[in-house]
C-alpha positions, 0 to 999 in steps of 0.5 A: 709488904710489898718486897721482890724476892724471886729470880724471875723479877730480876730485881737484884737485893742492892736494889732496894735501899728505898725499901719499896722492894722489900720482902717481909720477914718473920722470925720463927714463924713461916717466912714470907715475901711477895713477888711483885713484877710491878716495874716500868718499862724501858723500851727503845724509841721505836716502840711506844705504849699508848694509855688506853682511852677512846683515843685508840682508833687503832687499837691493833696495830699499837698492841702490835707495835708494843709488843713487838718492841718489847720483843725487839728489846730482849725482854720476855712478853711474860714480864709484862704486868701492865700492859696498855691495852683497848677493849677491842685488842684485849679480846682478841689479843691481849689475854691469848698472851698466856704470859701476861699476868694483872693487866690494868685499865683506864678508860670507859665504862663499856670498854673496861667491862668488855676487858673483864669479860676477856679476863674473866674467861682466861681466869685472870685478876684486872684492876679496872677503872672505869666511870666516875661523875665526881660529885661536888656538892656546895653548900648554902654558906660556902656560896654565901661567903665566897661565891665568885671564888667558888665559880673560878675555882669550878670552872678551872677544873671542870675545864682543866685538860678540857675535862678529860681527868677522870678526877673532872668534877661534872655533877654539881650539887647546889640547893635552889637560891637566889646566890645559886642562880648567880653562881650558875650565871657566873659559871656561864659567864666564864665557861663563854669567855674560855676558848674551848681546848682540844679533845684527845680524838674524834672517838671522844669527841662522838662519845661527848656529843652522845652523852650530852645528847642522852643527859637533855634526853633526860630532862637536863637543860642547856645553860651555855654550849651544849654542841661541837664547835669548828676549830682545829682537831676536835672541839666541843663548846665549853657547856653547862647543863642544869637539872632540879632534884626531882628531876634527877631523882625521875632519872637517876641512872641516864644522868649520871652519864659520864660526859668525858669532856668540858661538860658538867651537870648542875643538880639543883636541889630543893632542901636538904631532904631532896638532897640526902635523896639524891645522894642516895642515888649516885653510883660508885665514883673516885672523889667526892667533894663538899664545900661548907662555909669556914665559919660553921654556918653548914656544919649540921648541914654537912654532917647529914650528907658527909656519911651517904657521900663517904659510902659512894667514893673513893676519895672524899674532900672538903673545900678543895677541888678533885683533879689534883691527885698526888702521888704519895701513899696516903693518896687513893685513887679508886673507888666503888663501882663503877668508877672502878672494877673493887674498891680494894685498890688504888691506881696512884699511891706508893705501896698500895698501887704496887701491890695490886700485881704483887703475889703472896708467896710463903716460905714454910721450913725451907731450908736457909740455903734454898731460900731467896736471898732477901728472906734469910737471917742474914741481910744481904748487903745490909741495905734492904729494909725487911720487915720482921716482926711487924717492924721495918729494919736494915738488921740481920735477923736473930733468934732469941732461945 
């Protein structure tokens, strides 16, 4: 269900020997195919595309460039389905350009929330995505069985591309302990023995500071970092914040701030009460994770806080940190809000993430000879795949009495 049939997409029928290009088709009933306009664009090396993210200081001059050497390249602005684009230029530019159909977002909050807006007044679809805290939870028998292993693991993605994947898992939840306050330690004792890495900009560096600043206005308080840090580019001590569960649950809203960055948040919670409590107050996220002891020791535990996690996130896991994403049709990459604008679509994963700038177009007694190429009986080439029927096939369509 995620074929191209029109002229307009330029997408030839030989083309679609992979049969991600291909229309569906159903015998005796009205034929159907989608037109999709999803496709890369190859542009020459002076025209670049820059993925939109508090990076672009200059959001103006790079939708101009763009779009300048899509010009300079012969292909029509109208073609475009995702183009990069800022917050700022989208207002201003980006949807004055009748041509451009589904745009997609990547980035911040207030920036995509701005780009709806822009959308919604020109009365066109935006698949955003936005924040996302990426709750973890770890259980008291996971500590207890594997408790160094679990500090390594964290640290390295929490820290992975100096926790600028908006996978990066910074909320933490962890029940009040002995073998908590030593993983906490231990944490510490590695996020202070990384040399902290580069952030991408100064605008992230300022909105880093800024959420970190917000989240100890809330009550949480600083294990290790917590600041910048001279060094080359824009840098940011490798920190720690912690917060009990009563805490959390007086300011739910202001910490779950999202820190763009090498930050994350312990929530320190008192029972399992507390807990369900706090999990009842997250926000829309992509992933969600939960570590349980392999030996079953947490399994009543888990099967309170898997359902209110499940209803939060796009993507649960068990055991296994979030900022992996694999690229495989399984995979989904969105969320509930406000991690991202509807939760009825995926960034990553091939066919859905195509179908979001797919449209449905239906061929009801059209005549055999008016009909796109890829939706008539005869297959051309034999090589498409079509689905007729509810089955995927290479075979000509015939009919039956």
């Amino acid at each position: 269900m995620h074929g191209i049939t029109s002229d307009t997409a330029r997408i030839q029928s030989g083309s679609s020997e992979s049969g991600m290009f291909a229309p569906v088709k159903m015998s005796r009933k009205p034929k159907i195919a989608f037109e999709s306009t999803a496709f890369s664009l190859i542009l020459r090396p002076s025209a670049a595309l820059i993925s939109p993210s508090p990076v672009q200081e200059t959001a103006a001059t790079t939708i101009t460039s763009a779009s300048a050497g899509i010009e300079e390249s012969g292909m029509s602005m109208s073609r475009i389905s995702e183009p990069a684009v800022s917050a700022k230029a989208a207002t201003n530019t980006l949807f004055a350009t009748t041509g451009t159909a589904r745009p997609k977002k990547s980035g911040s909050r207030g920036a995509g929330l701005t780009l709806k807006a822009a959308a919604d007044a020109a009365g066109k679809p935006i698949y955003l995505e936005l924040s996302s805290v990426n709750p973890l939870l770890i259980l008291p028998g996971a500590l207890a069985e594997r408790r160094e292993a679990l500090a390594g693991e964290l640290v390295g993605s929490c820290l992975m591309g100096t926790g600028q994947f908006c996978t990066s898992p910074s909320l933490v939840v962890l029940f009040a302990g002995d073998e908590t306050e030593t993983f906490l330690d231990e944490m510490r004792q590695r996020l202070d023995v990384t040399p902290p890495t580069p952030l991408l900009s100064r605008a992230v560096a300022r909105s880093l500071t800024s959420a970190v600043s917000e989240l100890r206005g809330a009550g949480a308080e600083v294990v290790t970092g917590g600041g910048a840090i001279e060094g080359p580019g824009y840098r940011h001590a490798n920190t720690l914040l912690r917060v009990s569960g009563a805490r959390f649950l007086a300011e739910p809203h202001q910490l779950q701030t999202e820190a763009f960055g090498n930050v994350s948040l312990a929530v320190v919670v008192r029972d399992e009460e507390e807990a369900l409590a706090v999990l009842a107050q997250l926000e829309g996220n992509l992933t969600g994770c939960i570590y349980s002891d392999t030996r079953g020791s947490d399994d009543a535990l888990y099967a309170r806080l898997e359902p209110p996690l499940r209803q939060r996130v796009g993507r649960l896991l068990n055991d296994k940190m979030p900022t992996g994403v694999a690229v495989s049709p399984a995979m989904n990459h969105g969320g509930p809000y406000p991690s991202t604008g509807h939760p009825g679509f995926t960034a990553v994963g091939i066919p859905a993430a195509l179908r979001r700038f797919g449209a449905l177009y239906s061929y009801d007694n059209v005549r055999p000879s008016r009909l796109p190429p890829l939706v008539r009986d005869e297959n051309p080439g034999g090589r498409a795949w079509r689905l007729v029927d509810g089955a995927w096939t290479r075979s000509d369509v015939t009919l039956n009495g």
